[in-house]
C-alpha positions as CSV (number, residue, x, y, z in Angstrom):
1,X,-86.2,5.4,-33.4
2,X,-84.3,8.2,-35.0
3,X,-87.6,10.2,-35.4
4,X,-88.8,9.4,-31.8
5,X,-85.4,11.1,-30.9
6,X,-85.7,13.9,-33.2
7,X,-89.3,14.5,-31.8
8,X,-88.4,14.3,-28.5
9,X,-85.8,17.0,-29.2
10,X,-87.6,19.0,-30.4
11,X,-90.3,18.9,-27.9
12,X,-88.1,19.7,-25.3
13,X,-86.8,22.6,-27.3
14,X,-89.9,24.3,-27.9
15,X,-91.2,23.8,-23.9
16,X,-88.2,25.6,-23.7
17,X,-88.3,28.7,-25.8
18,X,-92.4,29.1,-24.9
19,X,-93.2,27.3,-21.6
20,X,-96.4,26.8,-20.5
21,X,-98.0,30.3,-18.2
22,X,-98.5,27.5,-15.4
23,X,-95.1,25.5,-16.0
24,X,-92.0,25.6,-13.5
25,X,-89.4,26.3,-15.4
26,X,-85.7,25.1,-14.4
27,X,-83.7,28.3,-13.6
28,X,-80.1,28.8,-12.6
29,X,-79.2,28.4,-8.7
30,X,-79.9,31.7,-7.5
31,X,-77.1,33.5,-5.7
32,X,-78.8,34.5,-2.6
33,X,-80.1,30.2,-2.4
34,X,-80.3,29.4,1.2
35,X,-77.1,26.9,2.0
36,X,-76.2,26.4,5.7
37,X,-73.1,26.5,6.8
38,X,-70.1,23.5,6.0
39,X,-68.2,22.4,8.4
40,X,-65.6,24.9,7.8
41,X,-67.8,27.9,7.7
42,X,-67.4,30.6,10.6
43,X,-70.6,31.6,12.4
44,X,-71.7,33.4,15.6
45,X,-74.0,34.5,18.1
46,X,-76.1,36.4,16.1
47,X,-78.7,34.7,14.0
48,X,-79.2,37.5,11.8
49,X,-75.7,37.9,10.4
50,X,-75.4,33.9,10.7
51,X,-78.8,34.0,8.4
52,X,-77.3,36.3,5.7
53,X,-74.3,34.3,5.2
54,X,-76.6,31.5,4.7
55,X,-78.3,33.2,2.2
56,X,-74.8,34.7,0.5
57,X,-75.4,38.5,1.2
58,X,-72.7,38.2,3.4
59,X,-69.3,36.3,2.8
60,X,-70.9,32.8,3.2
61,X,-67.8,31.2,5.4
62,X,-68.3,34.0,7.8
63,X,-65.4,35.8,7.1
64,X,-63.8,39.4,5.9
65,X,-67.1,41.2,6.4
66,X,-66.1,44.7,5.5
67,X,-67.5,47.9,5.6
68,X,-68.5,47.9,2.2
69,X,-69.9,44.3,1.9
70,X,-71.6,44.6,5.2
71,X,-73.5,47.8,3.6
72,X,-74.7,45.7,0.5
73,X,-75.4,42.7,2.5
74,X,-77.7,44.5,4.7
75,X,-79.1,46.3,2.0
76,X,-80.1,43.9,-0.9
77,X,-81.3,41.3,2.1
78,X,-83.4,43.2,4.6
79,X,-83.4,46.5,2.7
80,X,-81.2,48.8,5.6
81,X,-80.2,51.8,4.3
82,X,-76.7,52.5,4.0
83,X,-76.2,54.9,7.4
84,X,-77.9,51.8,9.5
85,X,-75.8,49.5,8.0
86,X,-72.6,51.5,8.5
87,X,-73.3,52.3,12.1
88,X,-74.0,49.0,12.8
89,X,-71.1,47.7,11.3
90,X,-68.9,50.4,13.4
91,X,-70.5,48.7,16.3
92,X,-69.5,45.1,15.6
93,X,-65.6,45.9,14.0
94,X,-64.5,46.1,17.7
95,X,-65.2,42.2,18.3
96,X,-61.6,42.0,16.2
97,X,-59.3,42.3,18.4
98,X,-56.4,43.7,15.2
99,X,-55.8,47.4,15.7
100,X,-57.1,49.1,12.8
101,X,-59.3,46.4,11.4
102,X,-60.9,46.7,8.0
103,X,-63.0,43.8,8.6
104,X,-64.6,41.3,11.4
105,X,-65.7,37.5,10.9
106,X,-68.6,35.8,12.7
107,X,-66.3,34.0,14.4
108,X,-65.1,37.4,16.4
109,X,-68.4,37.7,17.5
110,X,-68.5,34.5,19.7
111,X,-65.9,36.6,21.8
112,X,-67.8,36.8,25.5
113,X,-69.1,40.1,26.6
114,X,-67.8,42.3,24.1
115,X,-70.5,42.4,22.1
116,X,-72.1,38.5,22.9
117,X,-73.7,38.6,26.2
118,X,-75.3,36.2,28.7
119,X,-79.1,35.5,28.6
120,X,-79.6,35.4,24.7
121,X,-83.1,34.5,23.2
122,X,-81.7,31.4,21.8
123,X,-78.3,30.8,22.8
124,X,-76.8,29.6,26.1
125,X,-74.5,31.6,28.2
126,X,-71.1,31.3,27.8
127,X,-70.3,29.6,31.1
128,X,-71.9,26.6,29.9
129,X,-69.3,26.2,26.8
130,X,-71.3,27.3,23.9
131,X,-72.1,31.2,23.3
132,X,-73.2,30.8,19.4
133,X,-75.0,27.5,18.4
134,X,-79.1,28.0,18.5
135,X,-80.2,26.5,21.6
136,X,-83.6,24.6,22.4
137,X,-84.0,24.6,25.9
138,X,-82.8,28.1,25.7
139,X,-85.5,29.3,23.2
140,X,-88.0,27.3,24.9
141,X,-87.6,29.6,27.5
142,X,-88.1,32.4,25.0
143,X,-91.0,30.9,23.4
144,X,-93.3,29.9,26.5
145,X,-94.2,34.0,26.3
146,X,-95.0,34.0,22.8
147,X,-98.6,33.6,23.5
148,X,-100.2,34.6,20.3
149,X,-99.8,34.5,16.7
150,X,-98.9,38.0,16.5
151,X,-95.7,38.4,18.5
152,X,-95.8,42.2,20.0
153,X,-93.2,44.4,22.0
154,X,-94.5,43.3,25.8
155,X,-94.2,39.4,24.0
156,X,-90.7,39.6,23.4
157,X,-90.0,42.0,26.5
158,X,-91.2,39.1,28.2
159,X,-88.8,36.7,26.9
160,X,-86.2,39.0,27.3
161,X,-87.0,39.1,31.3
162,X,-87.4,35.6,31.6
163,X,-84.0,34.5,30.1
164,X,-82.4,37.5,32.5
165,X,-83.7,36.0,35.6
166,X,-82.8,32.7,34.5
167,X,-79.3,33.4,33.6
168,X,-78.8,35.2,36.8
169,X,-80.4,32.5,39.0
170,X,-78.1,30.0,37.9
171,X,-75.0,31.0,35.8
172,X,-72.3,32.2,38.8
173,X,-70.9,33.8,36.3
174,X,-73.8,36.1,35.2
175,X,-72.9,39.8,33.6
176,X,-75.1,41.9,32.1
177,X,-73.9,45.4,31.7
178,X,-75.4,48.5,30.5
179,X,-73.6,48.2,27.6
180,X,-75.4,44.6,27.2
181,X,-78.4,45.9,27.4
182,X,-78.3,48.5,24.3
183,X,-77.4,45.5,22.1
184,X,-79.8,43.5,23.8
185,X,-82.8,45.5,23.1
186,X,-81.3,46.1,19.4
187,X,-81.4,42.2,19.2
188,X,-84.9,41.7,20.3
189,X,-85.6,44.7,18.1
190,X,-84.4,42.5,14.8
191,X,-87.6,40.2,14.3
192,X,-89.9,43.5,14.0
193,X,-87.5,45.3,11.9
194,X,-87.1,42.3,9.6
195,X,-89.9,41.0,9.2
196,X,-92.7,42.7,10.9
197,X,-94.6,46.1,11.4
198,X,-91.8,48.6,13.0
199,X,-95.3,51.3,13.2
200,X,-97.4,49.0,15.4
201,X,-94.5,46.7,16.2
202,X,-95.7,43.4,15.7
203,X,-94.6,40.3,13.8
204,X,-96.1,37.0,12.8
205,X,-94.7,34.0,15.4
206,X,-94.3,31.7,12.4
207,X,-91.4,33.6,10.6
208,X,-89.9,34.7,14.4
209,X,-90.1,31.0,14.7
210,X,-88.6,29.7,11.6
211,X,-85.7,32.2,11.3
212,X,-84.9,31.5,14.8
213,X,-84.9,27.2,14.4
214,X,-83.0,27.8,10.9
215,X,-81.3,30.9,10.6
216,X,-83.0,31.4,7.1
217,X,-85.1,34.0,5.7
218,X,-88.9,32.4,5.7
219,X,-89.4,33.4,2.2
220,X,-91.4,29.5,2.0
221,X,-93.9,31.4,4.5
222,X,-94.7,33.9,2.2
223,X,-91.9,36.8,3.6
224,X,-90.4,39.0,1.1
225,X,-88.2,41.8,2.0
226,X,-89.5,45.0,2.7
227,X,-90.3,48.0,0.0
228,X,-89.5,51.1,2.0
229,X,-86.0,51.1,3.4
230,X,-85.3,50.1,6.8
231,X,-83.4,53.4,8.4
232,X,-82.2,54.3,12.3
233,X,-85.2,55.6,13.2
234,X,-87.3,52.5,12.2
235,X,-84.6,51.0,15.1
236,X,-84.9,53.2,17.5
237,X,-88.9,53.2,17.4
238,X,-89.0,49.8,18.2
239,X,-85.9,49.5,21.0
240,X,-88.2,52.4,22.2
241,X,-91.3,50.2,22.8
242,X,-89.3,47.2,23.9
243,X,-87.1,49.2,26.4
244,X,-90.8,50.4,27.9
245,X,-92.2,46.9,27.8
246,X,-89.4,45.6,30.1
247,X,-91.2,47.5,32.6
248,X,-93.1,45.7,35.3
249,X,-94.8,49.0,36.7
250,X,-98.4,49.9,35.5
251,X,-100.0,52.7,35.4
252,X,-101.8,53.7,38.7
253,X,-105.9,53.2,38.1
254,X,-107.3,56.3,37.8
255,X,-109.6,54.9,40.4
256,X,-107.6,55.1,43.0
257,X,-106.5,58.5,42.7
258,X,-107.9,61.6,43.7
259,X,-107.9,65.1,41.8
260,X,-104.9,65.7,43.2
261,X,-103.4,62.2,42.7
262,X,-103.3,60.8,45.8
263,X,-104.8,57.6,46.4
264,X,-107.3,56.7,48.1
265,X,-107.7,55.1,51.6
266,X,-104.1,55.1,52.3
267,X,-104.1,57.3,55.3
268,X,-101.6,60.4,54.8
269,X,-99.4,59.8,57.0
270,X,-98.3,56.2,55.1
271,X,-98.2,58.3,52.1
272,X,-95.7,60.9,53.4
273,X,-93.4,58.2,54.5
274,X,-93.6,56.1,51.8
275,X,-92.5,59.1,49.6
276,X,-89.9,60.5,52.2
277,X,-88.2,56.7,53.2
278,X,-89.0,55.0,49.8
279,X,-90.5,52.3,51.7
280,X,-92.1,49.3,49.6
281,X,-95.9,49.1,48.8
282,X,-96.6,46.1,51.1
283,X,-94.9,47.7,54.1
């Protein structure tokens, strides 16, 4: 008995100091683990930040995100260089409400239309008493125009329209500000900044889809964060093509223009007054 103990010892011992090229070997818990949120934990509207203190970058109860841990957060999980991070975070200290405040929580962020809005992606609109816990039906709605495995800029543009028109069709309360819309079009901006191509911008539906339903990087899909560093103009490019995909106009068919780009059999006449009154195409 003694020597089956000693062997066995020792056996574990040395698949410990040389494992096996193929074996898993036990490692510590890793720091940035995904762990969702106790039931004391502060989170928000924003699935992004709520995903980062998920994952530890951030404070994982939500709270005293600062300047300088926002910075590092952002950095050693999605790879944003340090001027994003710290304009971004200049954006989101107003949601505390302290004068001179040296830090926000996720909980601010639930605050209605300051920097939370109506017709979110995934979240319902305040008047219907929760601004910050991921939705279905809400990014059902979202989803129905995600009609390819490759999600592009018209795709989410799409959504975007679709929970607009929804919110304002039936929420009495419906706001949606200019103001709104710059963090609007920086939110639908996140997926492709994340976790897709911010040249072509595209992104794979599978890891829109599961950080969306759990507010987790999709490292288990095969995501890893991005080599080259993530800056403002990476934003911008993408809140470009999104703020140009909300568009409903098309180009007019070269067809139906003439060298001078008037169209053709519309009699002048209609022209001139459509341009002089405004009037509508079908009148």
């Amino acid at each position: 008995m003694k020597f089956t103990i000693a062997a066995t010892t020792l056996s574990v011992a040395l698949a410990s100091a040389f494992p096996q090229k193929n074996a898993q070997v036990a490692m510590p818990d890793d720091i940035h683990a995904w762990h969702p949120a106790g039931v004391n934990d502060l989170r928000g509207p924003c699935p992004m930040m709520n995903t980062l203190a998920n994952h530890g970058f951030i404070p994982r109860n939500g709270g005293n995100i600062t300047k300088q841990n926002a910075i590092r957060g952002l950095a050693d999980g999605l790879n944003f260089d340090a001027a994003l991070a710290s304009l971004m975070w200049d954006q989101a200290i107003i949601a505390n409400p302290e004068p001179n405040a040296t830090f926000f929580t996720l909980e601010h962020l639930n605050q209605h239309n300051v920097l939370e809005h109506d017709a979110s992606l995934s979240r319902m609109d305040a008047y219907y008493g929760n601004n910050h816990v991921f939705n279905p039906e809400a990014f059902a709605t979202s989803t129905r125009y995600w009609t390819d495995e490759t999600l592009t800029a018209n795709m989410l543009a799409n959504s975007k329209l679709a929970r607009m028109i929804e919110s304002r069709a039936f929420n009495p309360n419906y706001t949606f500000t200019a103001n709104n819309e710059q963090f609007s079009l920086g939110e639908v901006a996140a997926p492709f900044i994340a976790f897709g191509n911010t040249t072509s911008v595209t992104v794979p539906r599978d890891l829109v889809l599961y950080f969306f339903e759990h507010e987790r990087l999709p490292h288990e899909l095969g995501w890893s964060k991005k080599n080259e560093t993530m800056t403002l103009k990476d934003i911008l490019n993408v809140v470009s093509s999104i703020r140009n995909a909300t568009s409903l106009l098309t180009p007019e068919s070269a067809s139906n223009q003439t060298a001078d780009g008037e169209s053709h059999g519309i009699p002048e006449g209609v022209q001139v007054a459509r341009r002089s009154l405004h009037l509508p195409v079908g009148v």
